[in-house]
C-alpha positions in Angstrom: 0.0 0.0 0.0 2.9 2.2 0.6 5.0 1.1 -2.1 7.0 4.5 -2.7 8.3 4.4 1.2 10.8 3.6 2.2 10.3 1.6 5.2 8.5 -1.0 2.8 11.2 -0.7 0.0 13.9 -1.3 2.4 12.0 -4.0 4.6 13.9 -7.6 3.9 11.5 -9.9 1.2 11.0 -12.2 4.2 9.2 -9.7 6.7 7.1 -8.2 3.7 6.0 -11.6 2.6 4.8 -12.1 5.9 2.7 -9.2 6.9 1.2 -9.9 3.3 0.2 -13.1 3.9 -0.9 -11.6 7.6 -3.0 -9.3 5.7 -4.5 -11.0 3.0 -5.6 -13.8 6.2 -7.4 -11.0 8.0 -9.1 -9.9 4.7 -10.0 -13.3 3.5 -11.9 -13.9 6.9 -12.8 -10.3 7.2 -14.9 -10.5 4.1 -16.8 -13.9 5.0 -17.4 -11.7 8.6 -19.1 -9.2 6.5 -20.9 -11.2 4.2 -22.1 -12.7 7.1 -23.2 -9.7 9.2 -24.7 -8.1 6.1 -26.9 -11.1 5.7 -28.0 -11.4 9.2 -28.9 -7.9 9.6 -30.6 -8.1 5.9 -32.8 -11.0 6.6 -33.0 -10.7 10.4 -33.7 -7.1 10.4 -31.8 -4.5 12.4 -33.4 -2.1 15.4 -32.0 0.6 14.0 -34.6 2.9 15.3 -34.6 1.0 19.2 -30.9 1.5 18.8 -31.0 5.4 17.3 -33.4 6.2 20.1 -31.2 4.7 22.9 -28.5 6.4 21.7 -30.2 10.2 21.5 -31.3 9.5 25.0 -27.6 9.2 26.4 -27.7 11.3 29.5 -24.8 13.7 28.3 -26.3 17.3 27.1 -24.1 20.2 25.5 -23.7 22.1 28.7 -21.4 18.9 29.7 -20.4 18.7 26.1 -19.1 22.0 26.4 -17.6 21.6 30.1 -15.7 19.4 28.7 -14.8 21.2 25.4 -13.1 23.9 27.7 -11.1 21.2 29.8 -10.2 19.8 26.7 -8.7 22.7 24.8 -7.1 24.2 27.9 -5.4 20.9 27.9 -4.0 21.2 24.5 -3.3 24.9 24.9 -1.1 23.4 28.3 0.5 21.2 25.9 1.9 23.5 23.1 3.1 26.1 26.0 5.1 22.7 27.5 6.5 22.0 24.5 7.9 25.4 23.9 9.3 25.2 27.1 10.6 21.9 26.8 12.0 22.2 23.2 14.5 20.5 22.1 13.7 17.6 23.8 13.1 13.7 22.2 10.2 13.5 19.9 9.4 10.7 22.4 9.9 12.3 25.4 6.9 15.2 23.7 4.8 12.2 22.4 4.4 11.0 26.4 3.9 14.9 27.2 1.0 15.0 25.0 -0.3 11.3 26.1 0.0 12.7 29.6 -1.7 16.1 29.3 -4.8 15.7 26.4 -5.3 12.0 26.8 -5.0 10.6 30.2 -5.8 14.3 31.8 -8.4 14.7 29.2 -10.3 11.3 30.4 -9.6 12.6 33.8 -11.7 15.7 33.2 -14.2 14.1 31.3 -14.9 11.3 34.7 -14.9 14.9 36.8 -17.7 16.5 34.7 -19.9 13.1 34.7 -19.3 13.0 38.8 -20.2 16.5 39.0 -23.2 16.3 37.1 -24.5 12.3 38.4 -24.1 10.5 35.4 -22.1 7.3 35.8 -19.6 6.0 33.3 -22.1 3.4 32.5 -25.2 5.6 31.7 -23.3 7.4 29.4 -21.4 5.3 27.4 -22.9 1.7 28.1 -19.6 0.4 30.2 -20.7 -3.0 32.0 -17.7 -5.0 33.5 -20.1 -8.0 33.7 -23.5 -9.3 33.7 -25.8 -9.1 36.7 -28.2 -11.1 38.4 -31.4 -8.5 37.2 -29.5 -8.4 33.5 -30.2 -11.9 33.0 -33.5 -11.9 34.2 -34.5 -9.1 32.1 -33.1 -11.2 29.5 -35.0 -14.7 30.1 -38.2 -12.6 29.7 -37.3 -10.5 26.5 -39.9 -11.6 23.5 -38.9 -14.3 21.4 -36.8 -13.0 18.6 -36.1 -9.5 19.9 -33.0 -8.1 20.2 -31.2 -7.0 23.3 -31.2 -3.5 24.2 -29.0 -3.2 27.2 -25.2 -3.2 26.0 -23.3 -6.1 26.3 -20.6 -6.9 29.0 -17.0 -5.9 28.6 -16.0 -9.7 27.5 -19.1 -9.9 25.0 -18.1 -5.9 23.7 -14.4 -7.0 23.1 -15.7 -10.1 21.1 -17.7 -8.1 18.9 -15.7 -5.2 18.4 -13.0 -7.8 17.4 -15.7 -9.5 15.2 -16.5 -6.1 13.9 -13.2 -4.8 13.5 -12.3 -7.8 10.9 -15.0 -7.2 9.3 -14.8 -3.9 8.2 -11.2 -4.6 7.1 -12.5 -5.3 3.5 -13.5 -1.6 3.5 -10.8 -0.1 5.1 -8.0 -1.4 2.7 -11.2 -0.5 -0.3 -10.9 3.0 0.3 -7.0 3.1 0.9 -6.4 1.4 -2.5 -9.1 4.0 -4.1 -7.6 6.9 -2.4 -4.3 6.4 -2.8 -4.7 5.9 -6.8 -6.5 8.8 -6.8 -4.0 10.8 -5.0 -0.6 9.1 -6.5 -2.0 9.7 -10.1 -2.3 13.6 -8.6 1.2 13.6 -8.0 1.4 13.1 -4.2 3.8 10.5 -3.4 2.7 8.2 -0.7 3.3 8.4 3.2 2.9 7.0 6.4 1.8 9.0 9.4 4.0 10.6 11.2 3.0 9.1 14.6 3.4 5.5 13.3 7.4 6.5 12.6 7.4 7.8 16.0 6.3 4.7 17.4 8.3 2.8 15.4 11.5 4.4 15.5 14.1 3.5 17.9 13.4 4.0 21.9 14.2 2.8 25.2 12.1 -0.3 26.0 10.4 1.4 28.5 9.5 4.1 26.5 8.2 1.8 23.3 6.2 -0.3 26.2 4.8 2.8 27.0 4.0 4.0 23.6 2.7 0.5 22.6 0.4 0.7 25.6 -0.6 4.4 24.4 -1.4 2.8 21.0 -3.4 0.0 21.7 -5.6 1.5 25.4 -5.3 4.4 26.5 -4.9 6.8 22.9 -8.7 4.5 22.0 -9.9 4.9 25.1 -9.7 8.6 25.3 -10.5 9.2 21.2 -13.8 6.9 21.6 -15.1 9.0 24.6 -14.5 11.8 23.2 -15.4 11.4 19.4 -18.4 8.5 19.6 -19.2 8.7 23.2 -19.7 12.2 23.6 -20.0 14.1 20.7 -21.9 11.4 18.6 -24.5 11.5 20.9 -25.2 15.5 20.8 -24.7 15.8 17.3 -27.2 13.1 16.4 -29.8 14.7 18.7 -29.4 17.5 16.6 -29.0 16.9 13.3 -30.2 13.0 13.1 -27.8 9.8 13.5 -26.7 9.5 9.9 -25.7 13.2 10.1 -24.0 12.5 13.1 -22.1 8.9 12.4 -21.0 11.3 9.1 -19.8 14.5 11.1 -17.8 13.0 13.9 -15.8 10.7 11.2 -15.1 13.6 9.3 -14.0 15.5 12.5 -12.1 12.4 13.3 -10.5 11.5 9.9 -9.6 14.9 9.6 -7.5 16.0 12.6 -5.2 13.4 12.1 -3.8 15.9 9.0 -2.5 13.0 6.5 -4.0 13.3 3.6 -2.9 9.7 2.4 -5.1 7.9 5.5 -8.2 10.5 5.2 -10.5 7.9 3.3 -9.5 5.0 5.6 -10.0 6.8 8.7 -13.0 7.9 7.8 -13.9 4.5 7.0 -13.4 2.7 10.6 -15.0 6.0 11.7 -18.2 5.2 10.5 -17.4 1.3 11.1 -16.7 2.7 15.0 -20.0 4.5 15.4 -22.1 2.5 13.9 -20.6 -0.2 16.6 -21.6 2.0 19.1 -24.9 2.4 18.2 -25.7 -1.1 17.4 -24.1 -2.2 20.8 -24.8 0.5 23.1 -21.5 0.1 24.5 -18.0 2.1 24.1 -16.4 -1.1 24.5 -16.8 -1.9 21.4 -15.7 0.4 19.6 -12.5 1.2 21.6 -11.4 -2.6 21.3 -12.1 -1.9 16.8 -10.3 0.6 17.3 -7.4 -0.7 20.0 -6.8 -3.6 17.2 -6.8 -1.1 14.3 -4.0 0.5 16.1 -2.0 -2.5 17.5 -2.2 -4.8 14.1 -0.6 -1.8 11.8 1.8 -1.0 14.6 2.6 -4.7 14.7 3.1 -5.0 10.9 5.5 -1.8 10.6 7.7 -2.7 13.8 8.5 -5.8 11.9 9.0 -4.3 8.6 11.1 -1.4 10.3 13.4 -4.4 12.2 13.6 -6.1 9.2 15.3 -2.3 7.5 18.0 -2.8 10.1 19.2 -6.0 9.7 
């Protein structure tokens, strides 16, 4: 997909063949997952409209929205005013700055406004660590063929958002390969993020444990609340869900600011709220898109170890 870069032009034959047979696996058994789903929700019908209304009546209104819009920004404007102060230092050392200040303070202001205000984490995004004893009994009395509307557990979330990540892999690589033609025939030579070279470039191994961790939990974590836990809510009560689902992966797709991985992150931005709203539960999404995050991290750690051998 990158074939003008240089970390896949200089990656050994060996490690490319192998996270191209790694890939073409996952999208092999990504496409029979969406086949499948597609049917299912085709012939079974999906409660789109149960599911639409569940999600507009998330607990969360714009005055905490915009609580936390002002925590949030203050955050980032404490981040850029660090790094000035602190410049010159590793691009690591500012990537764990940032995790610090936006993503772990920012979830830390978003679990003060929901204290402030009553609302538990599970109210407002659907979190459920397990099943419990009144959960099952509302279940054994539901009406024959109806769905579920409460939002599943965190082990059932992670299965499905795993389910649903492959799934929507098919997709994904669909709109990289059309965008990138696009763009490459255009003249702009192809590229790789730079926060994927970051985390792939050469660290102490506490600090690439720590970015790995950053990648794959707490980076999700803090995007999914924000983007689909918070804001998809308000805007769909606005403007409607599909205007919604479409505005927060725009926003999301485009403050990443590469231009080669717009399409795609729009893609699993869609993919990621329409998860939400199926399930109910943030889980799900945040494991699509911890995976997203850890498989392509995966793959270029082994083609950038294979450049230095």
């Amino acid at each position: 997909m990158f074939s003008d870069d240089p970390l896949l032009r200089d990656a050994s034959p060996a490690a490319v063949a192998i996270v191209l047979a790694a890939y073409v696996l996952l999208l092999a058994v990504g496409t029979v997952i969406a086949l499948v789903l597609c049917f299912r929700l085709t012939h079974r019908g999906a409660p789109w409209a149960e599911r639409t209304r569940e999600l507009i009546a998330r607990p969360l209104t714009w005055l905490h929205g915009g609580q936390i819009a002002v925590g949030l920004l203050s955050l980032v404007v404490l981040t850029y005013v660090l790094a000035i102060c602190l410049r010159g230092r590793s691009e690591g050392t500012m990537l764990v700055l940032q995790s610090v200040t936006v993503d772990l303070a920012g979830l830390a202001c978003v679990a003060l406004v929901l204290r402030r205000r009553g609302v538990t984490w599970r109210a407002a995004f659907g979190l459920r660590w397990r099943e419990r004893p009144e959960d099952c009994q509302a279940a054994t009395i539901r009406p024959a063929g109806s769905e579920p509307t409460r939002p599943p557990a965190f082990g059932g979330a992670v299965g499905r958002g795993a389910l649903a990540y492959v799934g929507l892999l098919p997709f994904i690589v669909f709109a990289s390969l059309v965008s990138q033609g696009i763009l490459s025939a255009r003249g702009y030579p192809p590229s790789i993020q730079d926060v994927a070279r970051l985390l792939t470039a050469a660290h102490p191994p506490w600090l690439q444990a720590y970015l790995l961790v950053l990648a794959v939990g707490l980076a999700p974590l803090f995007e999914e609340t924000v983007f689909r836990g918070i804001l998809l809510p308000l805007l769909a009560r606005r403007f409607g869900v599909g205007a919604g689902v479409l505005l927060t992966s725009a926003l999301f797709a485009g403050i990443h600011m590469h231009l080669y991985s717009t399409a795609p992150l729009f893609v699993i931005a869609v993919g990621f709220a329409l998860a939400y709203v199926y399930t109910g539960s943030l889980w799900v999404p945040v494991t699509m898109h911890a995976l997203f995050n850890g498989v392509n991290l995966v793959f270029l750690l082994l083609l950038k170890g294979s450049t230095n051998q």
